[in-house]
N, C-alpha and C positions, 0 to 999 in steps of 0.2 A: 661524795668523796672519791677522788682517786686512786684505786688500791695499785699495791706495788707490781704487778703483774703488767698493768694498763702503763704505769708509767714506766718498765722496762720497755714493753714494746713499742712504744710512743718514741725513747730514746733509741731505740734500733732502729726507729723507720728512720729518724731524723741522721741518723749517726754519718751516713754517706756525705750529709753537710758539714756537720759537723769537723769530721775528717778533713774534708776541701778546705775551709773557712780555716781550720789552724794551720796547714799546710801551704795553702796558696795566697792566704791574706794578712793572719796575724804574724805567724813566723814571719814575710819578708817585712812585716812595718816595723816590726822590734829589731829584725837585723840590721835596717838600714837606719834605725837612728843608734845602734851600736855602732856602726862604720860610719856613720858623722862627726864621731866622738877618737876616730882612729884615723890614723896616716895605714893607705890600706891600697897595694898596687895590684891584687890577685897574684901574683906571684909569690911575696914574703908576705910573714902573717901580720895582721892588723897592729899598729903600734898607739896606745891609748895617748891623745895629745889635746883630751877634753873639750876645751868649743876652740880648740885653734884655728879647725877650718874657718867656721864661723867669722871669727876672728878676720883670719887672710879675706877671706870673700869680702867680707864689707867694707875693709881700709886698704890692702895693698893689690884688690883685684880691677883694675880699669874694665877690661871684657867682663865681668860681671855684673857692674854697674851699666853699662852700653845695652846687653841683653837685657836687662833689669827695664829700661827705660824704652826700648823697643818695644816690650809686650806693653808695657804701661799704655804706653802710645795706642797700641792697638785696642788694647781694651776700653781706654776713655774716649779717643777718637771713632775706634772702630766703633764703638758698641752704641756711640749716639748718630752715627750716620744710617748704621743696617739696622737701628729701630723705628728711626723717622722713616726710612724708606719703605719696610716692609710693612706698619703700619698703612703709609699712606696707596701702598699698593694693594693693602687689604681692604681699606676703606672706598676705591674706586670699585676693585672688583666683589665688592658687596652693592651697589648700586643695579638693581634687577633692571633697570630701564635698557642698561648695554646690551649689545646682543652677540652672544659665543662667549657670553663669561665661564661658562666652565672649560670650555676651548685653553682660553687663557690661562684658569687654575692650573691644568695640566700641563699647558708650557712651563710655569711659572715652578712648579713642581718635580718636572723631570730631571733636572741638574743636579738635587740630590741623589737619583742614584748614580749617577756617574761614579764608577770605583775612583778612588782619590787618587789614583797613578795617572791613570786617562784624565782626569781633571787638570792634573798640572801638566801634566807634557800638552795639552789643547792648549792650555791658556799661556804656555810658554809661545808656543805659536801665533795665538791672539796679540800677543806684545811685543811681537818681532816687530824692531824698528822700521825694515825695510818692507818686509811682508807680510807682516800681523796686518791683521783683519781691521782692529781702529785704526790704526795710522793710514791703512789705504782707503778706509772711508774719510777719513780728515785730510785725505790728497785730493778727493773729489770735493773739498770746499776752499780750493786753495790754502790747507794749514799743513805746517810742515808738523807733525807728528816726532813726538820728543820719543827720548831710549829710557821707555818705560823701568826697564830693569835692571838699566844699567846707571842710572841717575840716583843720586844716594838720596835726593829730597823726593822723586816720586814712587821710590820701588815699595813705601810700606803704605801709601793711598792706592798704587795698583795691587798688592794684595787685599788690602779691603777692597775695592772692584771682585777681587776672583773669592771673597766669602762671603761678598754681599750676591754674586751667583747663585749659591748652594741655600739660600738661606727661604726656599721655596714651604720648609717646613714650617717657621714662624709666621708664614703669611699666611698657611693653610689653619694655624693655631691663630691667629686673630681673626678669622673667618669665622670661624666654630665659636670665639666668644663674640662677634657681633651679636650673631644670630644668638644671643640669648637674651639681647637687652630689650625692655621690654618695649612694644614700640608706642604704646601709649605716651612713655616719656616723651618719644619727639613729637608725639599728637600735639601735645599741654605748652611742649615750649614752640612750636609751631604757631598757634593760638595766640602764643604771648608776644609773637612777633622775634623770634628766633630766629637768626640764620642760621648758614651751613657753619659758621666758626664757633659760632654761640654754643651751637649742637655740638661740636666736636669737642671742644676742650671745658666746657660744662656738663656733659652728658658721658659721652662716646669713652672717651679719656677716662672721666672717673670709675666709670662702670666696668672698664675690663684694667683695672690698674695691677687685679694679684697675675692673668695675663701677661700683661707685659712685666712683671716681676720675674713671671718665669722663664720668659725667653732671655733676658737681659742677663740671669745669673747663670743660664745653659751655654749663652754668648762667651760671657767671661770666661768659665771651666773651659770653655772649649780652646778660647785664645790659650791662656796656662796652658791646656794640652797639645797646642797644635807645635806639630814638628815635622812633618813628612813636606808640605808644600815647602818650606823655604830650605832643607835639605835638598829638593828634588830642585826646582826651579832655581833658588841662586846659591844655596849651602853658604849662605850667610851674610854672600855678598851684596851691593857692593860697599866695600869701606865700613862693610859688617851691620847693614843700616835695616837690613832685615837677621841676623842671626837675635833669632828669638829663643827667650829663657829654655825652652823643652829642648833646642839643638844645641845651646852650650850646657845644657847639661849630660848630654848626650857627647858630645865630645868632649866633657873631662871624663868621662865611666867607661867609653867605647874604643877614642882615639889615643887618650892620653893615659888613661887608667887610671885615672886619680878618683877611687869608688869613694875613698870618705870624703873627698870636696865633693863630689856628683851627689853624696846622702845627703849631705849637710844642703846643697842647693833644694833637695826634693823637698826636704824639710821646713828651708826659708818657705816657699813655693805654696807650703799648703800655709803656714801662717797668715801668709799675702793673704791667697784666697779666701782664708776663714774668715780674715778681715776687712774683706771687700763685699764678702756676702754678708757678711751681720751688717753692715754700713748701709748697704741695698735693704734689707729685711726692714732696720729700724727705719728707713726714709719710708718704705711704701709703710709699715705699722703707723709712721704718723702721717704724712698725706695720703693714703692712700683707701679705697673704697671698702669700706664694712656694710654689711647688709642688719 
């Protein structure tokens, strides 16, 4: 048993959390779906107008809906091009027969540290139509190289290009679940007359499926979160084809001041996502690899 002594002191070690977690997590997740619920400029005080924002955002907001459909985009486009790739980049460099594969690893790896400021003002440079680095390589194969960032059909496939960079983590996390499968299984399906496809999407695939569950739903959080690249790189342009949900929500709370639209979007924001990760959880719960 417990005695009350133990659990005062138990409560005082913890309390420094305690303190933080009401102060810095609970307080603003009750206050901002209070100002979801309110017409609220920081200047005059909050005016209660129920789910009006709500309301406005879903029927009379066009840039809401654009933003809306932009991350969509990124997260169902993006999320099956940077899994096939980083897979199929961890599947090569799992192959021991290459030689400098860890060489490789750490190429493949270093892009995530790059601070996310130097990330985008690089790859701003990389996309310069005239002087970007692909377009002058696609001068040396006679192709006239398009304006990456400024074309409203390629500007949100070149930011999947600049997240399908940074994503040296997911490869390094399908490496660590290779190397746990057991290699007997390809011994048995080798035997049986298995190839390399056989092996891959009967074996390989099922065996690291909670894996790629977890990069896939890190992927997602992270599109919802991402804001800095397409503030810094085109601030939404062009013809608003990358202003993604975290930047307009960001300029109704920052630019415009409209905090109870900006709560009420934070709020759409986490439904989405609650709703896309239970949708991801139940597909891998039913296809996906149980031991």
């Amino acid at each position: 048993m417990i005695g009350s002594r133990d659990r005062r002191n138990g409560l005082l070690f913890i309390s420094p959390w305690i303190v933080g977690f009401l102060v810095f997590t609970a307080y603003p997740i009750f206050s901002s779906l209070f100002y979801s619920l309110t017409r609220y400029n920081v200047v005059d005080p909050p005016k209660f107008i129920g789910l009006g924002n709500y309301i406005d955002l879903v029927t009379t907001d066009p840039v809401f809906r654009t933003s809306l459909l932009n991350t969509l985009y990124m997260v169902v486009v993006g999320t099956i091009v940077i899994t096939i790739a980083t897979l199929a980049l961890a599947l090569i460099l799992s192959n021991k027969r290459i030689k400098g594969l860890s060489v490789f690893r750490i190429i493949f790896f270093v892009p995530t540290l790059v601070p996310l400021v130097i990330l985008c003002i690089l790859w701003v440079w990389i996309l310069q139509p005239q002087t970007g680095l692909i377009n002058t390589f696609l001068s040396y194969l006679h192709i006239k190289g398009p304006g990456w960032l400024a074309d409203p059909k390629l500007a949100k496939p070149a930011f999947i290009m600049i997240f399908l960079w940074v994503s040296g983590g997911a490869v390094i996390i399908y490496l660590a679940a290779l190397q746990d499968i057991p290699q007997s299984l390809y011994e048995v399906a080798a035997i049986d007359g298995a190839n390399f496809m056989h092996r891959t999407f009967r074996i390989t695939i099922p065996m690291i499926s909670p894996v790629i569950l977890f990069n896939v739903i890190t992927y997602v959080i992270g599109i919802f979160q991402s804001f800095a690249e397409s503030f810094i790189i085109t601030s939404g342009g062009p013809n608003q084809s990358t202003l993604f949900y975290s930047l307009y929500l960001y300029q109704n709370a920052f630019q415009y001041f409209k905090m109870g639209l900006a709560s009420a979007m934070a709020w759409i924001l986490l439904i989405i996502a609650l709703f896309l990760i239970a949708m991801l959880l139940g597909l891998e719960k039913r296809f996906g690899y149980r031991q």
